[in-house]
C-alpha positions in Angstrom: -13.0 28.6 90.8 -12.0 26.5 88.0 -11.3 29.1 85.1 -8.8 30.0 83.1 -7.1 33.1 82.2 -4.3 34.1 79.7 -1.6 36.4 80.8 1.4 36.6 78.7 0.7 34.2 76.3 0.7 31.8 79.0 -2.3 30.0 81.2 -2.1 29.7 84.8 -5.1 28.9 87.1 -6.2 31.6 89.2 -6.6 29.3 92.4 -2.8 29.1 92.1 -3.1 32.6 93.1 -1.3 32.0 96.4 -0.3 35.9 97.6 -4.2 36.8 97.7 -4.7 33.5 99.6 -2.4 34.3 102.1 -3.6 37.4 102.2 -7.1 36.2 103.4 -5.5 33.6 105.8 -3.6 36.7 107.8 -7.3 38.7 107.4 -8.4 35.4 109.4 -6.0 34.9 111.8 -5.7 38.7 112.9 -9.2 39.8 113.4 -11.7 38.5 111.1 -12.1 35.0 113.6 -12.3 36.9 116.7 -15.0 38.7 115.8 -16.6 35.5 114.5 -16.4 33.9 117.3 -17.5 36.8 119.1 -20.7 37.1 117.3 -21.3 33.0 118.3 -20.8 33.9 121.9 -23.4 36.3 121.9 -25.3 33.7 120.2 -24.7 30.9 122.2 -24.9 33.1 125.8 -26.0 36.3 125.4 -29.3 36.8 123.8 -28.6 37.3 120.1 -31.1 36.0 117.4 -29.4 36.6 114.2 -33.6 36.0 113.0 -33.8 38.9 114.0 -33.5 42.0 111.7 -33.3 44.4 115.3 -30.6 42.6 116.5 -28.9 42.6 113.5 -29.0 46.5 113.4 -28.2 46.9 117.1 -24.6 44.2 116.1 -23.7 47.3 113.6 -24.7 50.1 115.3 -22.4 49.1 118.3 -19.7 47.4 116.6 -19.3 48.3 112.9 -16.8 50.9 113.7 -15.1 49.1 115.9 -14.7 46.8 113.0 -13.7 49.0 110.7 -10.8 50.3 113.4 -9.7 46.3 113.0 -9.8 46.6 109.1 -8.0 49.9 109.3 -5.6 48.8 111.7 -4.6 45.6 109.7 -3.9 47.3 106.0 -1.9 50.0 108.4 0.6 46.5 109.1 -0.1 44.9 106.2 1.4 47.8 104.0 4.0 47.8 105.7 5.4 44.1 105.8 8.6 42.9 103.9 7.5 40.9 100.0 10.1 38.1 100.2 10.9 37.2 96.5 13.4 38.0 94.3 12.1 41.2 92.3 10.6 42.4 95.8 13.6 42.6 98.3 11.6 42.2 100.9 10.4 46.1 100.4 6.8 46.6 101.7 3.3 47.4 99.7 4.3 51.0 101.2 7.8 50.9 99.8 6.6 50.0 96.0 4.3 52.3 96.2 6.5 55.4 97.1 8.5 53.8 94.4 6.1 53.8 92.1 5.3 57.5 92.6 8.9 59.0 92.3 9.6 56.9 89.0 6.4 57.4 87.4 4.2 60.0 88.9 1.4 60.2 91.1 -1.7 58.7 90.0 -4.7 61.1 89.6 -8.2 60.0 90.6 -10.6 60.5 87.3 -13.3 60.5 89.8 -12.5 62.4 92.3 -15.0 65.0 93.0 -17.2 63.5 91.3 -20.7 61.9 93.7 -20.9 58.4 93.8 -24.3 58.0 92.2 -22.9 59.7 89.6 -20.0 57.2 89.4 -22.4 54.3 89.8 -24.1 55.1 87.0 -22.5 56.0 84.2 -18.6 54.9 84.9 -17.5 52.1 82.4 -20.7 52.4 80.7 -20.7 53.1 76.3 -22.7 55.7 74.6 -23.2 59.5 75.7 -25.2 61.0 78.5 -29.0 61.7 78.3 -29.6 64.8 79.4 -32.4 66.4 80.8 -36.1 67.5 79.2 -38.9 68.7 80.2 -40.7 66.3 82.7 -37.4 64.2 82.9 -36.3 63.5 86.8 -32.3 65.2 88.0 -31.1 62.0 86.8 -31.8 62.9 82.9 -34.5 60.2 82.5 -37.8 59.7 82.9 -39.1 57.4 86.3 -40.1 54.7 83.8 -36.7 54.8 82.0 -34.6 54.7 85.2 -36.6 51.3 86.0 -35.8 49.9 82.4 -32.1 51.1 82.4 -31.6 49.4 85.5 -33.3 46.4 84.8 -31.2 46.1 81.4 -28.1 46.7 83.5 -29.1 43.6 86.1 -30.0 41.4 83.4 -26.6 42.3 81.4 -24.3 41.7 84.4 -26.2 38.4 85.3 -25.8 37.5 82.0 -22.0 37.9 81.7 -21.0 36.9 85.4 -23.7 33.5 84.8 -21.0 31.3 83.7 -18.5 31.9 87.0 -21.2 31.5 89.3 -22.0 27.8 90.8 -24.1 27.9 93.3 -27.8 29.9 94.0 -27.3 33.4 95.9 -26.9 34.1 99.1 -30.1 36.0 100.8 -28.4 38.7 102.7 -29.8 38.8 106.8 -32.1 42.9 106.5 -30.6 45.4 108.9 -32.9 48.2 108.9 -33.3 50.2 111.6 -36.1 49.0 113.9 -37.5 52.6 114.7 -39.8 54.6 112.5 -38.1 58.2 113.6 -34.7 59.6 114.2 -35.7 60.9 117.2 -37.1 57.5 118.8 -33.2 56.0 117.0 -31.2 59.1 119.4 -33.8 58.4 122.1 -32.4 54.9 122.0 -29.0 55.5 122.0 -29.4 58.0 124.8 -30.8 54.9 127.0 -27.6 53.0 126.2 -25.5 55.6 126.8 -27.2 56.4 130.5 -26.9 52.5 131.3 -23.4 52.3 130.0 -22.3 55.3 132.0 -24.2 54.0 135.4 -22.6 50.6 135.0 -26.0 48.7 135.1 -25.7 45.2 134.4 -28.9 43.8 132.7 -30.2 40.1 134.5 -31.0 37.4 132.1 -28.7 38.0 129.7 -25.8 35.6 131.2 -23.2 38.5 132.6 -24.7 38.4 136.5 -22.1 35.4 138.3 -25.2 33.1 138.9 -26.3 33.2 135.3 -22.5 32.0 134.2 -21.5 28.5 134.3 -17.6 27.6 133.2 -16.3 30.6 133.1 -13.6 29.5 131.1 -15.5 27.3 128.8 -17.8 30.7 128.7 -14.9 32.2 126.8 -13.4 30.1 124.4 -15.7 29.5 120.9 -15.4 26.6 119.0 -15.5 27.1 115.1 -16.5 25.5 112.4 -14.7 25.7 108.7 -14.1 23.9 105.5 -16.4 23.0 102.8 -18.3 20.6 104.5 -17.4 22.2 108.1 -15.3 19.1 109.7 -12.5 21.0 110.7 -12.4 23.3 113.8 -10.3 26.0 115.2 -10.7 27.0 119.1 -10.8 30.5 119.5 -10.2 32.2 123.0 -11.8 35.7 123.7 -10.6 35.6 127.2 -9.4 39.4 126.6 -10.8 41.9 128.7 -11.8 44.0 125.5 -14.3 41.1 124.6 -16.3 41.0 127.8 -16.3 44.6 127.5 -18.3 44.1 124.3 -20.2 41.5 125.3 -21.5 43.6 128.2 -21.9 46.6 125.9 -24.1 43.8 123.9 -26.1 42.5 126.7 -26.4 46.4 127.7 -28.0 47.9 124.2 -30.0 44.4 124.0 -31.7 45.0 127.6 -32.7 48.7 126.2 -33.9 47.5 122.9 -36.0 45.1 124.6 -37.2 48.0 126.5 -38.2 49.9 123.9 -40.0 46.9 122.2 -42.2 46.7 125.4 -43.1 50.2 125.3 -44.1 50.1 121.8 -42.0 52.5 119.8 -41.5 50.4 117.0 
């Protein structure tokens, strides 16, 4: 980012930011890599074809919690860690915000209560709510004017965020679920569960011994960062929770398979 922004009558640059940069380094370094490098091992040994709109369902419906544990589990520490500095102490995020609270109050969610779609549409926005007439849809506009409105809204925000944006977007990978019912999605999940429980290791998938070469060179990911991606970092996932996963992958990948040769999607 190159702009500027005033703050006290004063203009500092907001890469200079250096607290939020750290902050992303210790996101790295603490879980966001592993996983990375996780999700190249499976490329590189165990079957997964990020091409592939299935697979990239099956990688959330295993893992995303799991994830989210890691996320959960680092803003637990992270709110708790001493701010060196000399107006901080070294008290924690958790610290100033108890703080906060006894010297000036709680803070009170606006929102709370209210549904998100409600939220989505009309927080921060001017004017006063339509509200409903006859033949208008729940949402207090007519099909057609819920299309404009939101099409005036995309335009608007386009139009104010074109100047910090420097480069074309970014076409996000589809994750939709690969089967037409709920009940062929449980029947799924089911399978994995009944090959998870019976320990069944899938061949061809590179987990049986005489479809693993190094093993130690099977574990370690090599990854590739920086603008132009000439620097590296090794990353080890030697860790017995990681060949748990990568079992569990090779596991729901052997079932989805399954399910693709019988048709159900």
């Amino acid at each position: 980012m190159t702009d500027w922004v005033s703050c006290s009558h004063k203009y500092c640059r907001s890469t200079r930011n250096s607290r939020i940069e750290r902050l992303w380094v210790e996101v790295g370094t603490q879980f966001v890599r592993r996983w990375r490098a996780f999700f190249s091992h499976l490329e590189r040994l165990h079957g997964l074809n990020i091409e592939k709109t299935g697979h990239l369902w099956l990688l959330q419906g295993l893992f995303l919690d799991a994830i989210n544990d890691d996320c959960k589990s680092f803003r637990e520490e992270w709110n708790l860690h001493p701010i060196a500095g000399p107006s901080m102490n070294n008290k924690s995020p958790q610290d100033l915000r108890l703080i906060s609270q006894a010297t000036l109050g709680i803070y009170r969610d606006n929102c709370e209560g209210v549904h998100p779609d409600t939220i989505e549409r009309y927080y921060g926005t001017h004017g006063q709510e339509q509200t409903c007439c006859h033949g208008q849809t729940g949402a207090g506009h007519p099909d057609d004017e819920d299309t404009n409105l939101e099409d005036q809204l995309v335009s608007q925000i386009e139009e104010d965020q074109e100047q910090n944006v420097h480069h074309a977007a970014i076409e996000v990978p589809g994750k939709k679920s690969p089967f037409v019912t709920q009940d062929d999605e449980n029947l799924f999940f089911s399978t994995v569960e009944q090959i998870v429980d019976e320990g069944i290791i899938p061949e061809g998938y590179g987990l049986l011994p005489d479809e693993q070469g190094d093993e130690d060179a099977a574990m370690v990911e090599v990854l590739q960062f920086g603008r132009r991606g000439t620097k590296s970092i090794i990353v080890s996932l030697s860790d017995s929770v990681w060949e748990a996963r990568a079992t569990l992958w090779c596991q729901g990948l052997s079932a989805l398979s399954l399910f693709e040769t019988e048709r159900y999607f």
